[in-house]
N, C-alpha and C positions, 0 to 999 in steps of 0.2 A: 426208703431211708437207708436200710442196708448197702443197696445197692451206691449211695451216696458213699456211703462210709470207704465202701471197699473202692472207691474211686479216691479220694482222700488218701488212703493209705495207701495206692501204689504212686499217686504222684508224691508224695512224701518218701516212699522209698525210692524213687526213681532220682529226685531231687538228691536224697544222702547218697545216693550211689557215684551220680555227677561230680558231688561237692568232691568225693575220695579218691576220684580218677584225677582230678583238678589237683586235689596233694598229693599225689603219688607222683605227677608229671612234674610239678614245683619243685620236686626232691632234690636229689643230688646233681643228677643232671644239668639244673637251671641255677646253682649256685651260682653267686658271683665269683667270677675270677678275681685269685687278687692282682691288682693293676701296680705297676712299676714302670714307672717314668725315667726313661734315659734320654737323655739329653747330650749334643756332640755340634762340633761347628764345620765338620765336614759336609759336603754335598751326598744325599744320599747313596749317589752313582757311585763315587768314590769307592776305593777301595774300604777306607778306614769307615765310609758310610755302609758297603757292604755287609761286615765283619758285622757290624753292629743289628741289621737285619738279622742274619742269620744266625747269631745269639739268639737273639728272640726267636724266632720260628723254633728254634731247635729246645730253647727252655718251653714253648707252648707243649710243641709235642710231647717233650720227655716227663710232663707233668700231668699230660689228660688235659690238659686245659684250665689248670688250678692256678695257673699262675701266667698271666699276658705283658708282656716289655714294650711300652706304645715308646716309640721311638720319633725324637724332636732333633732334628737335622739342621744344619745351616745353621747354626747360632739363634733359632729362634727363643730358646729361653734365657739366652745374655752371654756374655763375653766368654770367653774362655776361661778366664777368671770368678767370672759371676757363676756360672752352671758350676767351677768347681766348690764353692763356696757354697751353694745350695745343696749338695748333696752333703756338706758337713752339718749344714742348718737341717736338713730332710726334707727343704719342699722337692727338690731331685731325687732319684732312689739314685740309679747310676749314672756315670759318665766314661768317657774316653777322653784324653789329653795327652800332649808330651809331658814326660819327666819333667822338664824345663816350666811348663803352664803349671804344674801341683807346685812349685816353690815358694809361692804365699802360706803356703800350707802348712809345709815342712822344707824349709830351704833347703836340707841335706838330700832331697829329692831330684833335683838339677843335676847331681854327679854321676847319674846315669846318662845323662845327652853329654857328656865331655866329649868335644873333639876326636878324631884318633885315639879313642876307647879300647875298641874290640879288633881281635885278631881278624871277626869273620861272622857272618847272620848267625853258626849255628852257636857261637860264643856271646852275642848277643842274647838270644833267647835263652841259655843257659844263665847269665849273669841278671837276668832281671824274673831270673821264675819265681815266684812270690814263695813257692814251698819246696824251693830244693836253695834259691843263693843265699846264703850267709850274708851277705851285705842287703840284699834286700831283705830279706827276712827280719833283721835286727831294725830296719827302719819302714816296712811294715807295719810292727809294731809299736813302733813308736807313734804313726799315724794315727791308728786304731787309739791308741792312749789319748793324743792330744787333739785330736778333731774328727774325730770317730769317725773314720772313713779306712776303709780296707782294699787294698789292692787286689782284685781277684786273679785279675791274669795281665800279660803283656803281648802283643803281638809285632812283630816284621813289621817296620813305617814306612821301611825304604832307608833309603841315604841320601842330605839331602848333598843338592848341588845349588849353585849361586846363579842367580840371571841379571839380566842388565840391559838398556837400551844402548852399551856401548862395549867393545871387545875388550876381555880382561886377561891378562898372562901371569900376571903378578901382584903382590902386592901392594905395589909402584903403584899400578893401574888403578887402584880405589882410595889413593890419599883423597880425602875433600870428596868424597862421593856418599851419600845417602844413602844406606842398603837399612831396610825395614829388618826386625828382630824380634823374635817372639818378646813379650815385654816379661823378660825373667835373668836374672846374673849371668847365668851360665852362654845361653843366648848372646846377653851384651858384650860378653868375652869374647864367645866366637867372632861376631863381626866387626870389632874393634880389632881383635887380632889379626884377623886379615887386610886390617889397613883401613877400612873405612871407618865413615862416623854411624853408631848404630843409631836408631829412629825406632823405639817402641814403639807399635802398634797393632792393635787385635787384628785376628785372621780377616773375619768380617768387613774391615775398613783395606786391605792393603790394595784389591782391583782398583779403588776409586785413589788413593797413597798415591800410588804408579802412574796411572793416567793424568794425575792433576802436577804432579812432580814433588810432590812430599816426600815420596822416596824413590832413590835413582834405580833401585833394584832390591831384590830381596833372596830367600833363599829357601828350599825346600826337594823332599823329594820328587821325581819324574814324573809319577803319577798323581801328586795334588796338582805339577805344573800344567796336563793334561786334563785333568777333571775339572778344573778352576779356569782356565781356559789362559792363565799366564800367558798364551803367546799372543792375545790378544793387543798387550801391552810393554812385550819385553821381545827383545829380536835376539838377543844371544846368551846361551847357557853354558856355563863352566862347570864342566865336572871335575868339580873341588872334593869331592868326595867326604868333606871336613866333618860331619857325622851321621852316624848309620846308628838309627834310631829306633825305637820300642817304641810305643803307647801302650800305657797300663790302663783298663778299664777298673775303674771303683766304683764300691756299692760302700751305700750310709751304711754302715754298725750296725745301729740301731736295726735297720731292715732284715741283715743279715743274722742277726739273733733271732727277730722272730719266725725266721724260717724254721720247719723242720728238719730234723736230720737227713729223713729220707729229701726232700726237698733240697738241702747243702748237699749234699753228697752229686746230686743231679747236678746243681750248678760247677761245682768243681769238675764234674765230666764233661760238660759242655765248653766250660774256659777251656778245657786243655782240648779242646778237638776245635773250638773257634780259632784259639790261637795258631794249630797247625794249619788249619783249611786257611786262615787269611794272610800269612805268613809266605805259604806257597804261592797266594794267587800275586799277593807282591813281586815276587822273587822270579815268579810266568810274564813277568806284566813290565819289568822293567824295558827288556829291549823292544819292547814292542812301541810304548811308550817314546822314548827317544826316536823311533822312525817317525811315531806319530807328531813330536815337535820339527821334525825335519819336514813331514809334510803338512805342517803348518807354517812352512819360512822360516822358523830358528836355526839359526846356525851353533852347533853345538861346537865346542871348543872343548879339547881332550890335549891329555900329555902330548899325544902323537904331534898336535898345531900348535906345540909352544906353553902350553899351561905348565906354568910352574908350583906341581905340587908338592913337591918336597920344602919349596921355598913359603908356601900357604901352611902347611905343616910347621914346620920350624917354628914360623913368626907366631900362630895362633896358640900352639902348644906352650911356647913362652910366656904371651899374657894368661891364661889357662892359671899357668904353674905359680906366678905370681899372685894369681890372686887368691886361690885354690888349695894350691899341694901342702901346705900346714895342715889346712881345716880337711880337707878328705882323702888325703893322703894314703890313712887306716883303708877307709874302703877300697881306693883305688889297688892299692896290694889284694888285698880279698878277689877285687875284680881281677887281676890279672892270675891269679891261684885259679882260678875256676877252669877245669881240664873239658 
């Protein structure tokens, strides 16, 4: 009988021994991460698909692993539009878009993709830093107020240029022509003032646009034209230069409040080191880029072959100012003050 007993009690204490190695490994270690959903209509390869990996990798690390960024590529959670609007509703945590795509948002958002802007990339990045510009800064906050969404950082997009399945010098050259437009004011400005008729539609829809003849051509930087495979469907590219853009990554409000400090603080060093890491790899990437349309059959058209960019300038800054220089005039000085 003893001998029973004492058999009893050590599988019972063997058993509670188990049970407490079982919660001790549960513990901290096997916490769940919290999950943050970003959302972006780039190709993951992309550059601006890049940028957004290596956010995440770098907010895993700097966190232990307390916090994971599952990254949604290619437009799979909805338009440009729609993912921006979800992260104001919170099924998105973050996003990436141009200035011009937040305009549903915050219209006064747009006046950072204006045309012939910035003197230069590093006046770009200067003029859209969420906690040093004065112009952004003041409508930042106004975001945060009216649709709880916070600009965290902005990064180098490129500058875009115009392409076409036909040679362009001027802005002669695109009366009665089709050129696809981010679907936002500032956008519709741009390609109206270079002479064409614009054609809203999402990034997602323009390869199919192009090839079916909805639109005769459209417009972006060298490395979306490269990563999206534009040459697929477009044989000549003008370096219109007409603007040299940011994308601002936002995070819901809401989200970012319940972060901890120590937690905020990590992210504000990660935006500021994504922004330069993806910034530069743009800025590495450009001329490589245009070889790489050339050795795809584009033929690139520059000032040197007859491009008339002072005359794209002119005409575009025009409708620009018309429609524009009342309503954001205030910022556009602030932009230009920025040393």
């Amino acid at each position: 009988m003893k001998k029973m007993i004492v058999i009893a009690l050590v599988a019972l204490l063997s058993t509670a021994l188990f049970a407490a190695g079982q919660a001790e490994a549960s513990g901290p270690t096997a916490a769940k991460p919290l999950v943050l959903r970003y959302a972006h209509m780039n190709p993951a390869s992309s550059p601006a698909g890049m940028q957004a990996t290596y956010f995440a990798d770098r907010i895993l690390e700097e966190t232990g692993g307390a916090i994971k960024v599952e990254i949604y590529p290619a437009s799979q959670l909805g338009s440009i539009s729609e993912m921006a609007e979800a992260v104001s509703m919170g099924s998105v945590a973050m996003h990436h878009n141009t200035y011009g795509g937040l305009q549903p948002l915050l219209n006064d958002l747009g006046l950072f993709d204006t045309p012939y802007l910035y003197r230069d990339v590093d006046h770009l990045l200067k003029a859209t830093d969420p906690e040093s510009s004065p112009a952004l800064m003041e409508l930042n906050q106004k975001l945060i107020e009216t649709r709880n969404i916070r600009i965290l950082y902005s990064f180098y997009f490129g500058t875009r240029e115009l392409t076409a399945n036909f040679p362009v010098n001027s802005p002669r050259d695109l009366a009665g022509k089709k050129i696809r437009a981010i679907p936002s004011p500032i956008y519709l400005a741009a390609v109206e003032g270079m002479g064409a008729v614009a054609v809203p539609i999402d990034w997602a829809e323009v390869p199919v646009a192009l090839s079916t003849g909805v639109a005769d051509g459209q417009e972006n930087p060298v490395s979306t034209l490269v990563s999206s495979s534009i040459y697929e469907v477009q044989k000549y590219a003008m370096m219109t230069d007409h603007i040299m853009g940011s994308e601002p990554v936002v995070i819901n409000e809401s989200v970012w409040k319940s972060l901890s400090a120590e937690h905020q603080a990590i992210f504000r060093k990660v935006a500021r080191e994504t922004r330069d890491w993806a910034s530069n790899m743009v800025l590495e990437s450009e001329e490589r880029d245009i070889q790489t349309l050339k050795d795809k059959g584009m033929t690139i058209i520059t000032a040197a072959d007859g491009l008339k960019v002072d005359e794209f300038r002119a005409s575009v800054s025009k409708v620009v100012n018309e429609r524009f220089g009342k309503t954001w005039g205030k910022y556009y000085e602030m932009i230009h003050a920025v040393k």
